[in-house]
C-alpha positions in Angstrom: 22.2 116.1 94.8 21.2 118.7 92.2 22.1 119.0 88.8 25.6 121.1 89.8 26.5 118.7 92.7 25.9 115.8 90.4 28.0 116.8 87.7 31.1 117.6 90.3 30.5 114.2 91.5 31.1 112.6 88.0 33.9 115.3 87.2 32.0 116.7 84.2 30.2 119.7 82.9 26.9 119.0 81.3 24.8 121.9 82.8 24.3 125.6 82.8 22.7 127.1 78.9 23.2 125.2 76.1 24.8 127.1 73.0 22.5 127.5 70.0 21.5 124.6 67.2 21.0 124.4 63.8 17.7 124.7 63.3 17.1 121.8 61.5 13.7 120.3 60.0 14.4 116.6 61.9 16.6 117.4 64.5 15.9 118.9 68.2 17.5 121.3 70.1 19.5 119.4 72.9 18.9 119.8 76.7 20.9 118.0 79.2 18.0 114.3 80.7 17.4 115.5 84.6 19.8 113.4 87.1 16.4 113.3 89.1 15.0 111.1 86.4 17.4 109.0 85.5 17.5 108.3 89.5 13.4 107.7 89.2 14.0 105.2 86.1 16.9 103.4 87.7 15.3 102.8 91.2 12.3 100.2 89.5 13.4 99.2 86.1 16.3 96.6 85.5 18.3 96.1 82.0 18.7 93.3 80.4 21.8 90.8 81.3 25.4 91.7 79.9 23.9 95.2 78.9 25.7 97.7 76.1 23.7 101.0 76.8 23.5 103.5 73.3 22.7 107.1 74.1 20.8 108.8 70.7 21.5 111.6 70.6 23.8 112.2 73.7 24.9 116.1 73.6 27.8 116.5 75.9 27.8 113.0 77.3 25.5 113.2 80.5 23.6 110.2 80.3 26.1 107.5 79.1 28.8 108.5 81.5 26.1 108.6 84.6 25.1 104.7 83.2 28.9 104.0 83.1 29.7 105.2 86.5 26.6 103.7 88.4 26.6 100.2 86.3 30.0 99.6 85.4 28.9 98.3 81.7 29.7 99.8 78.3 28.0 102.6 77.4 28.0 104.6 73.8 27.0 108.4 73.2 26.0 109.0 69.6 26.2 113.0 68.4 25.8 114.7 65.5 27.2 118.4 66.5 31.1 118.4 66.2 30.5 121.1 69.9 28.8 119.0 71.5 30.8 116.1 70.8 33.7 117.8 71.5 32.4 118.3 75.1 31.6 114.9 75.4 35.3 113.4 74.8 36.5 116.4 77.2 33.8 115.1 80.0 34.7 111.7 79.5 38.5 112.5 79.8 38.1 114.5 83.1 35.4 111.2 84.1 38.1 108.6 83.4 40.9 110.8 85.3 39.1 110.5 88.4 37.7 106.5 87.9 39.9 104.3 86.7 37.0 101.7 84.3 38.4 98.9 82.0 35.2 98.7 80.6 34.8 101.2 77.7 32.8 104.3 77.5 32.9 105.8 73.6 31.7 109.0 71.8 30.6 108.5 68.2 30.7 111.8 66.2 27.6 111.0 63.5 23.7 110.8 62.9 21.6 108.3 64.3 20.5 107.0 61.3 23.8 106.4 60.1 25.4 104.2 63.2 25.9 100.3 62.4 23.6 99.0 65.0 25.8 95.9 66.8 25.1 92.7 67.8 25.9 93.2 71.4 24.1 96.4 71.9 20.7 95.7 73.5 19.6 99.2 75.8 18.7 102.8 73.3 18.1 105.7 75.1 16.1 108.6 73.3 15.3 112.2 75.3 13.4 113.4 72.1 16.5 114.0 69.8 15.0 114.2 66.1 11.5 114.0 64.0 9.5 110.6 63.6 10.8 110.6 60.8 14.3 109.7 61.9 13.1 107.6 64.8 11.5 105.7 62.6 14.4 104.6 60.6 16.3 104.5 63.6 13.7 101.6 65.3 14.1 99.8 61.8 17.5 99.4 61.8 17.5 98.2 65.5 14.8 96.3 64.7 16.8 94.5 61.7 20.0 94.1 63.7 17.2 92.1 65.9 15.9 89.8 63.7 20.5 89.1 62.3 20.9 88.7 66.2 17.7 87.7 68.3 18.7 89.3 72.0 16.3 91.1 74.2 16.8 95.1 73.2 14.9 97.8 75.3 13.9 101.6 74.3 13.9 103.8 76.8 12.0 107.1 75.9 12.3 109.9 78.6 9.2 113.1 77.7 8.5 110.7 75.3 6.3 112.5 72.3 3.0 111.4 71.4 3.9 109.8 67.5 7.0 107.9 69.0 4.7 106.1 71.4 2.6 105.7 68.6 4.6 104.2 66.0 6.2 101.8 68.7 3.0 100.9 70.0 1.1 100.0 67.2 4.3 99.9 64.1 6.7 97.7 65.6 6.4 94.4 68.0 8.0 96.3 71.0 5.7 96.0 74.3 5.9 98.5 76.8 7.3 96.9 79.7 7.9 99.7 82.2 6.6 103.5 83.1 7.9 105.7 85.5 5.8 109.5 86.0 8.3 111.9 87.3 7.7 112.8 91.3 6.6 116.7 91.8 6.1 117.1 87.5 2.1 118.2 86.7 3.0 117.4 83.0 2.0 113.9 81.7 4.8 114.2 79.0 7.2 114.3 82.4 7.7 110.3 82.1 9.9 107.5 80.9 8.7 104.6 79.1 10.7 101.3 78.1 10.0 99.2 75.8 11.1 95.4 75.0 11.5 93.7 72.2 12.3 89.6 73.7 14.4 86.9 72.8 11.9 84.6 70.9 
């Protein structure tokens, strides 16, 4: 399916041009992750057990309502635009017409650096949203709720810039566990990469 067929399949509307943004000094200007590679990441890399999947940075909701509907497990978007966020809640309401879930798929209208980090959330998902200097405090505070609550937590990083890798790499005691280079992409930066922090 392509991006169109895709988003009629979930009931939602997360393609087509994006409206402008802010042009902020840490933040990004938001385009929709490709269906095709969250297919690619999903067909060879596994989440950990009883997973709660956090979208940073999730614009109009793509990405955690695609997790929802393939894995059934609770998934949270986090967005700082009010527009965007306002899309979000309207795609998941049109989602949850169409598929009745009990398990809960939220929207959380705020900045990254500013949501609580819970114990049960274990799975953050990052397409590039802000500076390293927000990803940094962002890693920290996961990496704190870590060390109150020792689970395994993964980061999944899709065109993943060069001082992310970096600072994980070499700043923090995540390992990468898992790569996947995009079929048909010439661009190197056209990958995901996850990366584990484990239980001790």
């Amino acid at each position: 399916m392509n991006e169109q067929q895709y988003d009629k399949y979930l009931h939602i509307n997360t393609v087509g041009e994006q409206y402008g943004f802010p042009k902020l000094a840490h933040y990004h200007r938001y385009e929709p992750t490709p269906y095709t590679g969250l297919e690619q990441l999903f067909s060879g890399y596994q989440m950990p057990e009883n997973p709660v999947f956090i979208d940073m940075g999730c614009g109009k909701g793509r990405v955690p309502i695609y997790v929802h509907h393939k894995f059934h497990i609770q998934t949270i978007g986090i967005e700082m635009d009010a527009g965007f966020y306002a899309e979000a809640e309207s795609n998941k309401k049109s989602y949850l017409q169409k598929n009745n879930a009990p398990i809960p798929i939220s929207f959380i209208h705020t900045i990254a650096e500013e949501y609580l980090i819970q114990p049960s959330d274990t799975v953050f998902f990052f397409f590039n949203p802000f500076s390293i200097h927000i990803f940094r405090t962002v890693i920290y505070n996961i990496w704190k709720s870590y060390e109150q609550h020792m689970r395994e937590i993964h980061i999944i990083l899709y065109y993943p810039p060069y001082d992310y890798l970096q600072f994980l790499l070499h700043g923090t005691p995540f390992e990468l566990i898992h790569e996947v280079h995009l079929e048909n992409e010439k661009n190197i930066n056209e990958r995901l990469c996850v990366f584990a922090l484990k239980k001790a």
